[in-house]
PDB file of N, CA, C and O in Angstrom:
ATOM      1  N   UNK A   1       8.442 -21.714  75.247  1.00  0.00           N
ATOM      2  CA  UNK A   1       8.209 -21.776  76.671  1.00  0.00           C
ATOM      3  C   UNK A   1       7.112 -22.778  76.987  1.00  0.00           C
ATOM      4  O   UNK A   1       7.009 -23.382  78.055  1.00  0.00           O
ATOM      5  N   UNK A   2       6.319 -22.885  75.959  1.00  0.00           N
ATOM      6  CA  UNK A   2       4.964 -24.117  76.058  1.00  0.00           C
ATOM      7  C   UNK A   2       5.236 -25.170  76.795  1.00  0.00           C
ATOM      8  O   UNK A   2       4.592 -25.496  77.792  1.00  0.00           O
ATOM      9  N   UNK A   3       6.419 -25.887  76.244  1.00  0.00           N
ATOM     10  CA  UNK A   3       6.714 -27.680  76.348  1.00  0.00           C
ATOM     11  C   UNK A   3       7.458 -27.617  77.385  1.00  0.00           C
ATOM     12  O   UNK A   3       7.538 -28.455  78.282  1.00  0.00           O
ATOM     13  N   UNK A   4       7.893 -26.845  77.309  1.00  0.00           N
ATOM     14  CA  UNK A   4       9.122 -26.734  78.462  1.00  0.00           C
ATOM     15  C   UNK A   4       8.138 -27.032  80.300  1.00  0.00           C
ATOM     16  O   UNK A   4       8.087 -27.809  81.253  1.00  0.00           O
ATOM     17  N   UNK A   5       7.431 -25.494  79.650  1.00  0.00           N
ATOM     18  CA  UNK A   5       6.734 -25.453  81.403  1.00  0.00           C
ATOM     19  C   UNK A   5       5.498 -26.611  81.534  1.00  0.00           C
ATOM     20  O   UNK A   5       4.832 -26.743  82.561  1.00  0.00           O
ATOM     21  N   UNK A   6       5.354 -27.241  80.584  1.00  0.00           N
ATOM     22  CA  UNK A   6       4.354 -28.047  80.259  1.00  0.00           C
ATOM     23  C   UNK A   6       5.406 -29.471  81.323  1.00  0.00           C
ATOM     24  O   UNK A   6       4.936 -29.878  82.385  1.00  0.00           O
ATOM     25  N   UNK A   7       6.307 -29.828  80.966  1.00  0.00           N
ATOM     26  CA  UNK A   7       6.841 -31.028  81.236  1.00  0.00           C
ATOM     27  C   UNK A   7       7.494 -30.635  82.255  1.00  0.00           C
ATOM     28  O   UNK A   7       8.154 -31.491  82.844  1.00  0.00           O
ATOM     29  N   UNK A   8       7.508 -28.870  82.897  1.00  0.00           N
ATOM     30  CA  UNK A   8       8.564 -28.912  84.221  1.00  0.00           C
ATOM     31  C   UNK A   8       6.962 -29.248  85.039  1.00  0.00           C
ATOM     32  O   UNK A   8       6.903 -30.176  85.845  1.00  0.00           O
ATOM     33  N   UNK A   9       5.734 -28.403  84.732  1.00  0.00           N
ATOM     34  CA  UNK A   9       4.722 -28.292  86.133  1.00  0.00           C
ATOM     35  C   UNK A   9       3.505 -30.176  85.888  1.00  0.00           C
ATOM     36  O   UNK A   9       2.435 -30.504  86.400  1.00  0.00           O
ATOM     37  N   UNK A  10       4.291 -30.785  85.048  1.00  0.00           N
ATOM     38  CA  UNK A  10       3.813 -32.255  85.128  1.00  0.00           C
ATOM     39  C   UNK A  10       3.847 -32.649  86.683  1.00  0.00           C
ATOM     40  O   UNK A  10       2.724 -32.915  87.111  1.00  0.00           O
ATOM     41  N   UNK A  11       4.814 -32.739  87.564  1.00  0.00           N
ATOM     42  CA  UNK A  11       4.134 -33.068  88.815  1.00  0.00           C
ATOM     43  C   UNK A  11       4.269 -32.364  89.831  1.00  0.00           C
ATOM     44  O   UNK A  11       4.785 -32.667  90.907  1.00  0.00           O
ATOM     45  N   UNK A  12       3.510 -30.804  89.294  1.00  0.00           N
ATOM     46  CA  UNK A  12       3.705 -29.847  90.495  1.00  0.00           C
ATOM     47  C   UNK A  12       2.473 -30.127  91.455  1.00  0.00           C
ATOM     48  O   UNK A  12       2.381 -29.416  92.455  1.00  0.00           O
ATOM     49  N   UNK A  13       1.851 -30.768  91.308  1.00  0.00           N
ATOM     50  CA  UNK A  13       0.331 -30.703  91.869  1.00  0.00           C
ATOM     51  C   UNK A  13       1.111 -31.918  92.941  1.00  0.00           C
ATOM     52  O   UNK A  13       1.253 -31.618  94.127  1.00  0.00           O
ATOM     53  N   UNK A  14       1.391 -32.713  92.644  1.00  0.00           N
ATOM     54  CA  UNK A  14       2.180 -33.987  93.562  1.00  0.00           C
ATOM     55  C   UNK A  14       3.376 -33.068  94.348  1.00  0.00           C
ATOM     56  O   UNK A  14       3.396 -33.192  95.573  1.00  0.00           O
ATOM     57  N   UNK A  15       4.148 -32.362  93.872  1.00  0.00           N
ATOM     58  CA  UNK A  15       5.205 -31.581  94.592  1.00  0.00           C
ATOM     59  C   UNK A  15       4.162 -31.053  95.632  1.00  0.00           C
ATOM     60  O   UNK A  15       4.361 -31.688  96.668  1.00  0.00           O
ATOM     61  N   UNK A  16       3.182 -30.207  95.797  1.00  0.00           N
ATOM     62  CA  UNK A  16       2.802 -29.055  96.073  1.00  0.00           C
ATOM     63  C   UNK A  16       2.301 -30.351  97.200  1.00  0.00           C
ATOM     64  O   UNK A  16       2.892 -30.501  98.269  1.00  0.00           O
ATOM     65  N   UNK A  17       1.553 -30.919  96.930  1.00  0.00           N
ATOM     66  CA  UNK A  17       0.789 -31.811  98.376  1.00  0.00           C
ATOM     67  C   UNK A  17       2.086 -32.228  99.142  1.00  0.00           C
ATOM     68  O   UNK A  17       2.144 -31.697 100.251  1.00  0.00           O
ATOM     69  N   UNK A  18       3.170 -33.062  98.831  1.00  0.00           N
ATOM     70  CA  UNK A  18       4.377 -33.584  99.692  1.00  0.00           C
ATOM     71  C   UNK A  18       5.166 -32.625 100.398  1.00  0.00           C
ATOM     72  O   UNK A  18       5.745 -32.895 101.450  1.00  0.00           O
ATOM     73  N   UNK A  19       5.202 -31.398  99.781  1.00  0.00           N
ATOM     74  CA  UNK A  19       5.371 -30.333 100.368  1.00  0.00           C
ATOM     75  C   UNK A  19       4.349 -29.819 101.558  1.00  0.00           C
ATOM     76  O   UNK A  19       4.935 -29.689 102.633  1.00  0.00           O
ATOM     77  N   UNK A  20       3.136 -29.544 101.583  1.00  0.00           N
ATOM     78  CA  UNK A  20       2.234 -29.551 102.433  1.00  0.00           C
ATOM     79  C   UNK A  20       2.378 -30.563 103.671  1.00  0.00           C
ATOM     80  O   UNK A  20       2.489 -30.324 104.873  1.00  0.00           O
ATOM     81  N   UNK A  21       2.332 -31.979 102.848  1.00  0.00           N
ATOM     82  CA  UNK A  21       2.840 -33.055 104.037  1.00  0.00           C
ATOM     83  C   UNK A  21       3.435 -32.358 104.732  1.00  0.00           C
ATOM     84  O   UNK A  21       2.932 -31.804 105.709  1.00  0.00           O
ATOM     85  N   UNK A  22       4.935 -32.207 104.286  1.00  0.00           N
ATOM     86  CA  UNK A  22       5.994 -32.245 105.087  1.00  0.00           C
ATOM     87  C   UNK A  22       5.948 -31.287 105.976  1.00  0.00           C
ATOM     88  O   UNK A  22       6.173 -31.493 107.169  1.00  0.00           O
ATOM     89  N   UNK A  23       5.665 -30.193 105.508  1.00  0.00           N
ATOM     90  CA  UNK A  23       5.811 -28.677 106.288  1.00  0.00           C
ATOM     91  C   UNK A  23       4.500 -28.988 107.721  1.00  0.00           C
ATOM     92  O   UNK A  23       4.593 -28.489 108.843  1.00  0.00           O
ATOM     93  N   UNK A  24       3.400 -29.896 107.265  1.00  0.00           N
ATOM     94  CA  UNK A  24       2.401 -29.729 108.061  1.00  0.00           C
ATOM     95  C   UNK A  24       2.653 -30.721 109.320  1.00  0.00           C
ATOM     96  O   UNK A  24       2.069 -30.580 110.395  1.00  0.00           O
ATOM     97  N   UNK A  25       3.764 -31.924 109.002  1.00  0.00           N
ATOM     98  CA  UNK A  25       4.631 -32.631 109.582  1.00  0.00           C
ATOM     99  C   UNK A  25       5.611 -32.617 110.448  1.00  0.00           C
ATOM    100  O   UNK A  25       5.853 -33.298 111.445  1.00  0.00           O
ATOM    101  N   UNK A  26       6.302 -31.484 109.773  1.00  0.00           N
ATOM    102  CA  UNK A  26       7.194 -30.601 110.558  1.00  0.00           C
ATOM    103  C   UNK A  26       6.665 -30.055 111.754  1.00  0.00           C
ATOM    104  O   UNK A  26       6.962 -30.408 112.895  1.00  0.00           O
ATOM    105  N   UNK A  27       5.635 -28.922 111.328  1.00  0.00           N
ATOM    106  CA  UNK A  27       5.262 -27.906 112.273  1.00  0.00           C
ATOM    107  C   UNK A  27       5.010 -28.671 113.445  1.00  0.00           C
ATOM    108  O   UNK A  27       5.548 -28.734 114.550  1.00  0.00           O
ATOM    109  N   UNK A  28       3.597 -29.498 112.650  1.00  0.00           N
ATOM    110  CA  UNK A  28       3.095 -30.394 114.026  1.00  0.00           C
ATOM    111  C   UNK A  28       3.435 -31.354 114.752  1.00  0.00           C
ATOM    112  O   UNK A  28       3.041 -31.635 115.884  1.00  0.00           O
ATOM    113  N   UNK A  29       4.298 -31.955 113.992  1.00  0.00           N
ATOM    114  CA  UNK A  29       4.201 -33.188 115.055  1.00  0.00           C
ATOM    115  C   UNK A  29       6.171 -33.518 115.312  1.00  0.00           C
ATOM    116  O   UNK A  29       6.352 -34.172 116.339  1.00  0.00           O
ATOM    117  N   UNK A  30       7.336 -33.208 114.649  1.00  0.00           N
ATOM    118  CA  UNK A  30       8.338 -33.068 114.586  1.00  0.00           C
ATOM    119  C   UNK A  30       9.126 -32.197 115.776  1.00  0.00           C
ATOM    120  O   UNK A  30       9.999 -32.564 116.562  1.00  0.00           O
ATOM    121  N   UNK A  31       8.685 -31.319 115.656  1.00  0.00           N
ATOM    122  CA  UNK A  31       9.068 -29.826 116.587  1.00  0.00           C
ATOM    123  C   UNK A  31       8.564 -30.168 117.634  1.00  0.00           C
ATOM    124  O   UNK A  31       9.119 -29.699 118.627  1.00  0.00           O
ATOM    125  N   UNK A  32       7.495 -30.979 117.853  1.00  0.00           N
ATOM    126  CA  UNK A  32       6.902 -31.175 119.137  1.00  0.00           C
ATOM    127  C   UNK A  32       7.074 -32.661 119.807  1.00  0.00           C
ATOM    128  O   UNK A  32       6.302 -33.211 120.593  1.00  0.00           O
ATOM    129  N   UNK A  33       8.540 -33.243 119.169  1.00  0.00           N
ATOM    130  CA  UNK A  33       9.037 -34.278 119.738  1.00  0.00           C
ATOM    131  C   UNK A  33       8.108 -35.401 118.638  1.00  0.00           C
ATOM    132  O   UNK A  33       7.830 -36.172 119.557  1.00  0.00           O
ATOM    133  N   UNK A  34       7.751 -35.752 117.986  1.00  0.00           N
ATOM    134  CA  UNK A  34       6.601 -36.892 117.663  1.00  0.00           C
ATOM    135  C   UNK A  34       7.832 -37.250 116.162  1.00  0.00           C
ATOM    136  O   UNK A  34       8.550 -36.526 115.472  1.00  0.00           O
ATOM    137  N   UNK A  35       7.615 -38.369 116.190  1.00  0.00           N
ATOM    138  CA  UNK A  35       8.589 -38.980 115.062  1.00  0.00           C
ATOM    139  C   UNK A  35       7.940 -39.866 114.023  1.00  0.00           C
ATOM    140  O   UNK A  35       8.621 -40.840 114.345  1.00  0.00           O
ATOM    141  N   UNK A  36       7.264 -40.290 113.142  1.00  0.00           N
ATOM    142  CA  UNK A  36       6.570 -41.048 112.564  1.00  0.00           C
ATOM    143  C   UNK A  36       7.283 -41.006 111.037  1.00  0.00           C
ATOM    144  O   UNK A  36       6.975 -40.114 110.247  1.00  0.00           O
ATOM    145  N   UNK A  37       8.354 -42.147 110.663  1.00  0.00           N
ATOM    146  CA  UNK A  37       8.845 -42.197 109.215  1.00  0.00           C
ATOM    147  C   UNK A  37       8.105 -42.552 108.178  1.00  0.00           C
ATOM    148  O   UNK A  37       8.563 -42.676 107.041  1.00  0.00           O
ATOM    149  N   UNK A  38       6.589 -42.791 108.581  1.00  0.00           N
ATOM    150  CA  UNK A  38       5.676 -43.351 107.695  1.00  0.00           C
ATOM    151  C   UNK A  38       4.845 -41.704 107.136  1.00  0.00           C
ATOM    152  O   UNK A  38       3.959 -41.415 106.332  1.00  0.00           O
ATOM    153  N   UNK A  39       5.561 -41.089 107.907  1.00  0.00           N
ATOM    154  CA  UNK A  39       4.422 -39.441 107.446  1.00  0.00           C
ATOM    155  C   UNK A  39       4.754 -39.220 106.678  1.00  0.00           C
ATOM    156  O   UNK A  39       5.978 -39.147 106.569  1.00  0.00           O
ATOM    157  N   UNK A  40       3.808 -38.920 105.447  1.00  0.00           N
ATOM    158  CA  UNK A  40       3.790 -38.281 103.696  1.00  0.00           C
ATOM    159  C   UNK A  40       4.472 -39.223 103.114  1.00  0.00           C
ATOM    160  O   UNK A  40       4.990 -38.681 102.137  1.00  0.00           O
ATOM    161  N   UNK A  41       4.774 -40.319 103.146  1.00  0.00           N
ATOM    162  CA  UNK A  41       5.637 -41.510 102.732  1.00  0.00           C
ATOM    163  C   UNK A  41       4.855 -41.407 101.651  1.00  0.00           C
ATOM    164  O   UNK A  41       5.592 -41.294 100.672  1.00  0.00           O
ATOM    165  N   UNK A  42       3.437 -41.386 101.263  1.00  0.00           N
ATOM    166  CA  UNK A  42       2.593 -42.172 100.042  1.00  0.00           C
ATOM    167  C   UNK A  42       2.875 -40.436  99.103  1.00  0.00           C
ATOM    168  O   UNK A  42       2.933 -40.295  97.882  1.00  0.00           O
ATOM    169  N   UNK A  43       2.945 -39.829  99.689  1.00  0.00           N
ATOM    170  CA  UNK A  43       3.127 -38.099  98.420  1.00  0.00           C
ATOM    171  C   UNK A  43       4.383 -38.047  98.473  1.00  0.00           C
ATOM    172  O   UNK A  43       4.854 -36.999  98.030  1.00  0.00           O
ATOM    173  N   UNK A  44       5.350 -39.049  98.983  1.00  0.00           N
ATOM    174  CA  UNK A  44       6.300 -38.889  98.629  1.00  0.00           C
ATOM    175  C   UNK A  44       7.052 -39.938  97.447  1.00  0.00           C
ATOM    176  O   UNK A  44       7.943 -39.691  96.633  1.00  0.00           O
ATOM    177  N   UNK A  45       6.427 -40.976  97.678  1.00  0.00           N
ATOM    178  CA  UNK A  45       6.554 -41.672  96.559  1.00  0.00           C
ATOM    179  C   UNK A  45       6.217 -41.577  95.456  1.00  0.00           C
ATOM    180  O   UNK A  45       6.879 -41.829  94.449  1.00  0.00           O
ATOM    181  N   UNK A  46       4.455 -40.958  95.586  1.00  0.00           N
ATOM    182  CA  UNK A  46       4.069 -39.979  94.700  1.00  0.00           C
ATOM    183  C   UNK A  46       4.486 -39.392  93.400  1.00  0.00           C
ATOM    184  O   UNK A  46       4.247 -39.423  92.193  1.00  0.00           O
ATOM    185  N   UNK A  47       5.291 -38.799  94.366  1.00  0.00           N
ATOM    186  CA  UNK A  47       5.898 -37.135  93.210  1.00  0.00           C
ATOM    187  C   UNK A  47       7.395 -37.875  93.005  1.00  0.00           C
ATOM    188  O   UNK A  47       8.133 -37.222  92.267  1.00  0.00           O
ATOM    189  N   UNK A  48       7.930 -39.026  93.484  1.00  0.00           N
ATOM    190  CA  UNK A  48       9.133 -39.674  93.206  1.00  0.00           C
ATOM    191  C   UNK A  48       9.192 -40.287  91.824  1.00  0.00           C
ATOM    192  O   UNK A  48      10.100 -40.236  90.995  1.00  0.00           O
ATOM    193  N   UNK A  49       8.257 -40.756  91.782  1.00  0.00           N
ATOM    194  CA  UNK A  49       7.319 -41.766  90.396  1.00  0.00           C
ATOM    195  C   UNK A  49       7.138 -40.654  89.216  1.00  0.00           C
ATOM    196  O   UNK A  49       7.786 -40.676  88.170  1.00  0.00           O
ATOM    197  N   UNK A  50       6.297 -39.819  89.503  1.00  0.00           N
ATOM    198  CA  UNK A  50       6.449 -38.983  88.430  1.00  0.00           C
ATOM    199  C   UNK A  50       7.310 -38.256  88.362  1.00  0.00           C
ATOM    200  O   UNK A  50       7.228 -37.630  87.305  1.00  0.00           O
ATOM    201  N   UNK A  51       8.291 -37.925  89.046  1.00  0.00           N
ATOM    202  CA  UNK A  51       9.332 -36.974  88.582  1.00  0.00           C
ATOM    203  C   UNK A  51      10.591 -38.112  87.928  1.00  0.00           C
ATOM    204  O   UNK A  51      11.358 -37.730  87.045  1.00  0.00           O
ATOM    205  N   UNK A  52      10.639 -39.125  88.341  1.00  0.00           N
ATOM    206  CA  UNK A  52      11.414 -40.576  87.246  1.00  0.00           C
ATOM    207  C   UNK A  52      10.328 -40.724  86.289  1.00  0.00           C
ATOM    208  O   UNK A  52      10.761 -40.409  85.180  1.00  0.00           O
ATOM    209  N   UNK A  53       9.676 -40.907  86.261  1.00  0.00           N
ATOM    210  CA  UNK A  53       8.697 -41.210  84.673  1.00  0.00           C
ATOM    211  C   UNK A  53       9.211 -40.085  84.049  1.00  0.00           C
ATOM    212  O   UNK A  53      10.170 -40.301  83.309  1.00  0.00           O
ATOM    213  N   UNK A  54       8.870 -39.071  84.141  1.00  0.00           N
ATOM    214  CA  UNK A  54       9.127 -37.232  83.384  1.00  0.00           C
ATOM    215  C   UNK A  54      10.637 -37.911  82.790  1.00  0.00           C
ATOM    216  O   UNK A  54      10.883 -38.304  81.649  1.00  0.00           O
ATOM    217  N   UNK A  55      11.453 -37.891  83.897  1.00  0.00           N
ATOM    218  CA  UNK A  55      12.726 -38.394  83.007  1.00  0.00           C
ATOM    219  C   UNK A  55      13.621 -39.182  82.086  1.00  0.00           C
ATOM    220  O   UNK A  55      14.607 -39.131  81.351  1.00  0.00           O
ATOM    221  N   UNK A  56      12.318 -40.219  82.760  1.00  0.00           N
ATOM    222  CA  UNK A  56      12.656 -41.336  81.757  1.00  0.00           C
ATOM    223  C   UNK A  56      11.857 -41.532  80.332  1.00  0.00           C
ATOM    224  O   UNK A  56      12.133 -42.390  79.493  1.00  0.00           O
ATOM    225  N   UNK A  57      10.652 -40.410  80.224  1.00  0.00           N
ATOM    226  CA  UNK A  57       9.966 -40.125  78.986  1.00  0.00           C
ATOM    227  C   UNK A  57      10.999 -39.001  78.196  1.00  0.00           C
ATOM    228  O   UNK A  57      11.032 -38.748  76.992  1.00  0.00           O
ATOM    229  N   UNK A  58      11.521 -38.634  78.892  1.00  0.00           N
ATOM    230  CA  UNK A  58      12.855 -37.666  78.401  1.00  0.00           C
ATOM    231  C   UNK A  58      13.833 -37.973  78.066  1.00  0.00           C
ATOM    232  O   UNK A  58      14.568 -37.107  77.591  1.00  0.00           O
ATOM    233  N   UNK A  59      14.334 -39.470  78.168  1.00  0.00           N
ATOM    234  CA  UNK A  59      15.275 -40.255  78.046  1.00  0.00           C
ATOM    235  C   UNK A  59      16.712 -39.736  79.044  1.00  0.00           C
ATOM    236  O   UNK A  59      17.924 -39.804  78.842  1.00  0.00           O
ATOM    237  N   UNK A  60      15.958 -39.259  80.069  1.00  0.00           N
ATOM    238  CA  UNK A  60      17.034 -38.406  81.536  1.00  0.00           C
ATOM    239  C   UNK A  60      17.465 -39.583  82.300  1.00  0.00           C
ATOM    240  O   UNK A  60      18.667 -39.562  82.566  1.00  0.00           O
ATOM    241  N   UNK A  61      16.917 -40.442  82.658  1.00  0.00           N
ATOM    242  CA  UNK A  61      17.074 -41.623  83.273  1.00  0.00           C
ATOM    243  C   UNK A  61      18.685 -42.111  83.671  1.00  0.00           C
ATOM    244  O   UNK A  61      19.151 -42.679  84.659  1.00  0.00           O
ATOM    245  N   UNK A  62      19.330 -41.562  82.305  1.00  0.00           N
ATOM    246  CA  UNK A  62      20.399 -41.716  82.571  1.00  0.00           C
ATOM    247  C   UNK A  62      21.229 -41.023  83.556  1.00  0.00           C
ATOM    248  O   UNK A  62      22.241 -41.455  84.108  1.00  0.00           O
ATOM    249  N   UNK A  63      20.614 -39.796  83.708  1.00  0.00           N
ATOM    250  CA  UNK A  63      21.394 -39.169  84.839  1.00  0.00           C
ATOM    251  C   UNK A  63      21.585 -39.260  86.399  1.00  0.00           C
ATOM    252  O   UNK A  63      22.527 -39.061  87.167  1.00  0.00           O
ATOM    253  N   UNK A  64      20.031 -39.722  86.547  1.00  0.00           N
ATOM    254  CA  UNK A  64      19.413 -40.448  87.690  1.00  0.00           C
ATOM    255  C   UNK A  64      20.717 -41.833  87.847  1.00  0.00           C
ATOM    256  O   UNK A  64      21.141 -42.037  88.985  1.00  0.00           O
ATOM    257  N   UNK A  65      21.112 -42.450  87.021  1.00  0.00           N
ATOM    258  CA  UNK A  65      21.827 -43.553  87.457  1.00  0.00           C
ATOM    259  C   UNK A  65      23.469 -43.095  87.268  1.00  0.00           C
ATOM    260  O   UNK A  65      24.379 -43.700  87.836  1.00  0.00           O
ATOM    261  N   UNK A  66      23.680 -41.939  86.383  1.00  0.00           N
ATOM    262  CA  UNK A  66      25.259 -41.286  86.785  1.00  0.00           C
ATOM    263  C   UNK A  66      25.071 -40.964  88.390  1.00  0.00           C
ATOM    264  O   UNK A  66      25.784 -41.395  89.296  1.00  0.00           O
ATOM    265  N   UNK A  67      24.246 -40.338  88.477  1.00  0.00           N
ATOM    266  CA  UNK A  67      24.398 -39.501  89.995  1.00  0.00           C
ATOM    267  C   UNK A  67      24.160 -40.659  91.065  1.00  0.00           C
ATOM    268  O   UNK A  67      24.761 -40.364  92.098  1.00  0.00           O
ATOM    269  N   UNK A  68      23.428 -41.984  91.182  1.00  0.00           N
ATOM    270  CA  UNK A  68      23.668 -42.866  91.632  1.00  0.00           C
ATOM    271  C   UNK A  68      25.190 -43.892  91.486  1.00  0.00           C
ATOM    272  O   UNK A  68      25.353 -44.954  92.088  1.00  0.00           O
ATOM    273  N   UNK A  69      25.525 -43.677  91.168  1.00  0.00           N
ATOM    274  CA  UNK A  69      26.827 -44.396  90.755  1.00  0.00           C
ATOM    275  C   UNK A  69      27.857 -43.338  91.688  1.00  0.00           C
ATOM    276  O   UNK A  69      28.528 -43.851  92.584  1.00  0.00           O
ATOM    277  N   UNK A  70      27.937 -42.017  91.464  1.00  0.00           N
ATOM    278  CA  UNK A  70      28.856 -41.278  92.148  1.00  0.00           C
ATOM    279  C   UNK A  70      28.536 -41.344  93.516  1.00  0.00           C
ATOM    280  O   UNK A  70      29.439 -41.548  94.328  1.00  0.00           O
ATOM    281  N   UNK A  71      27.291 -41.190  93.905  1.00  0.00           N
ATOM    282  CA  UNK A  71      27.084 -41.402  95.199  1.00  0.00           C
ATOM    283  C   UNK A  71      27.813 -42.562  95.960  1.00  0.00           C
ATOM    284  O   UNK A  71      28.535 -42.410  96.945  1.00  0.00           O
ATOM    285  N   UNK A  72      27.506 -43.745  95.342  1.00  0.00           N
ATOM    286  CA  UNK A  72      28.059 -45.127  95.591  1.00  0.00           C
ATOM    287  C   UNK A  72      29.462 -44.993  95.683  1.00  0.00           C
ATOM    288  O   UNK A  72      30.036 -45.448  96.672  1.00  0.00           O
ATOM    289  N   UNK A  73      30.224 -44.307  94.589  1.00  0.00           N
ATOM    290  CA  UNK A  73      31.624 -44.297  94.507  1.00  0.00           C
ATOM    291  C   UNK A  73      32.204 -45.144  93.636  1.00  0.00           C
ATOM    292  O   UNK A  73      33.394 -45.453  93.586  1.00  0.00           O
ATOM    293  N   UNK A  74      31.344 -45.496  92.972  1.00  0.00           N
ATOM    294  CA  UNK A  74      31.538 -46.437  91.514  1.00  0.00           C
ATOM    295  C   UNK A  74      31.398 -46.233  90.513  1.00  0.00           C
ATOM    296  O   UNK A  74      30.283 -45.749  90.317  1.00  0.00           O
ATOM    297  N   UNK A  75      32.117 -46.368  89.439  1.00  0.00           N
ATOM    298  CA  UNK A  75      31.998 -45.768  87.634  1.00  0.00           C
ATOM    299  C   UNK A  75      31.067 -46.612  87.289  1.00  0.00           C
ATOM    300  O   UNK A  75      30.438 -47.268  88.120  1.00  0.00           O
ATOM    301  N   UNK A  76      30.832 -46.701  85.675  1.00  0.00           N
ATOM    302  CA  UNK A  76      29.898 -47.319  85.207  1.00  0.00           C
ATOM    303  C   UNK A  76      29.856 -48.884  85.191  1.00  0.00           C
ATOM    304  O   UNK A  76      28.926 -49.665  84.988  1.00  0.00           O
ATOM    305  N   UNK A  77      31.341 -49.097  85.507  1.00  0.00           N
ATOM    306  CA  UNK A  77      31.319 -50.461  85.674  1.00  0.00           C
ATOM    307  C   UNK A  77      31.148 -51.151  86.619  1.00  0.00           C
ATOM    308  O   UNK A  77      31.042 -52.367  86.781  1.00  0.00           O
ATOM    309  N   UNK A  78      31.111 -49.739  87.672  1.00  0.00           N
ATOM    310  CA  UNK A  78      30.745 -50.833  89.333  1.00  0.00           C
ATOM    311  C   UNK A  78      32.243 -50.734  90.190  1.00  0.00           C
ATOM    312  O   UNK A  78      32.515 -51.023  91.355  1.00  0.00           O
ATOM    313  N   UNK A  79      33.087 -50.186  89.061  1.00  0.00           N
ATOM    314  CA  UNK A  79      34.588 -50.441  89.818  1.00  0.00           C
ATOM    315  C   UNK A  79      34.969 -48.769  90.712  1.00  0.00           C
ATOM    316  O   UNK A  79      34.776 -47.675  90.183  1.00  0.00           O
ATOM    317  N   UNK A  80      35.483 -48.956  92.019  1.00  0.00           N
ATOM    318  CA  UNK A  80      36.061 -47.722  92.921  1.00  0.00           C
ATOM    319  C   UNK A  80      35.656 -47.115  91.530  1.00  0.00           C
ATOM    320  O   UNK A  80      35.663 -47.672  90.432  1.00  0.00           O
ATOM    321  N   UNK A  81      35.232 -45.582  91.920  1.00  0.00           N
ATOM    322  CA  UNK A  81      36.238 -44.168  91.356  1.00  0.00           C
ATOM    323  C   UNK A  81      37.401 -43.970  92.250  1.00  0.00           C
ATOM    324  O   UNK A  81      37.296 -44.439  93.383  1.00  0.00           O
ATOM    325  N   UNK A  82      38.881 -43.132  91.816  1.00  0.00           N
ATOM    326  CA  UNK A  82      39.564 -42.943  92.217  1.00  0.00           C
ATOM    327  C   UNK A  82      39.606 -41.310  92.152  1.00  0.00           C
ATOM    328  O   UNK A  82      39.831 -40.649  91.138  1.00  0.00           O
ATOM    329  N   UNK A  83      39.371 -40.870  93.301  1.00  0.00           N
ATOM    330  CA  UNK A  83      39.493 -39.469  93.979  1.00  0.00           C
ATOM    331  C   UNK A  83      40.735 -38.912  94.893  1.00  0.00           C
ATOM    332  O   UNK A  83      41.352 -39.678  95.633  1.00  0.00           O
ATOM    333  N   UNK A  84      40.993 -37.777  94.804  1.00  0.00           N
ATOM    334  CA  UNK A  84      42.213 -37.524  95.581  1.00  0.00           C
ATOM    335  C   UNK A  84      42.633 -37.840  96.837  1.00  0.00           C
ATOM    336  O   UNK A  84      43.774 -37.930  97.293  1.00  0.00           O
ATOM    337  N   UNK A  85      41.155 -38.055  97.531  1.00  0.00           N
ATOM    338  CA  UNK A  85      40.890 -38.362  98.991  1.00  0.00           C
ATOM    339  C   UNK A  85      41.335 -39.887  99.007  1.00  0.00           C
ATOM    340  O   UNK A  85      42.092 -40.246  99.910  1.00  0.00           O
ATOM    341  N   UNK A  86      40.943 -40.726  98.138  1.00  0.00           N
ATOM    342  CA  UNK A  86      41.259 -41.750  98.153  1.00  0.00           C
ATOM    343  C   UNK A  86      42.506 -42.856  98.403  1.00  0.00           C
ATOM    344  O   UNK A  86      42.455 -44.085  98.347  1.00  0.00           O
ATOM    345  N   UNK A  87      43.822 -41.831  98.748  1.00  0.00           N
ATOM    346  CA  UNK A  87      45.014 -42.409  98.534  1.00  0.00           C
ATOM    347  C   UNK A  87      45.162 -42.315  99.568  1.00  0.00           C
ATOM    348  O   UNK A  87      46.325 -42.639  99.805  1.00  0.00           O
ATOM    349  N   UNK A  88      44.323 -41.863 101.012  1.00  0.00           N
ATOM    350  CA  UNK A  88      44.403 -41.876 102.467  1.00  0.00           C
ATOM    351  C   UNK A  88      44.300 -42.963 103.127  1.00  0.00           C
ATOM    352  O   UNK A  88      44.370 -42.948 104.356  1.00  0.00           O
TER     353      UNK A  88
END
């Protein structure tokens, strides 16, 4: 359980502030009409950075770019995926 919770709470301290951002973002200034896309931008990049480093010291990296690729709608080569929806 050591390594494990060791390498999950690596950027809980960064989670825990962007979280704060946001919620304190929300409450205040969101709900009350105020729009600012620059709010928690820097704890959000933050905890973005270390949670890709974590993975890519894990050699996870790769998954980060499967799940980018599906998003896109492209295999590994860049070419369509072909989905059922697709023949519409």
């Amino acid at each position: 359980m050591g390594a494990g919770r060791t390498s999950a709470s690596a950027c809980s301290r960064l989670r825990i502030a962007y979280n704060d951002c946001f919620n304190r973002w929300y409450t205040e200034k969101y709900l009350k009409g105020e729009w600012d896309k620059e709010e928690c931008k820097y704890e959000l990049e933050a905890y973005r950075a270390c949670v890709i480093k974590n993975m890519e010291d894990k050699n996870l990296s790769r998954l980060l770019q499967a799940e980018a690729l599906t998003q896109s709608g492209q295999d590994d080569l860049g070419q369509p995926l072909h989905t059922e929806d697709s023949s519409e």
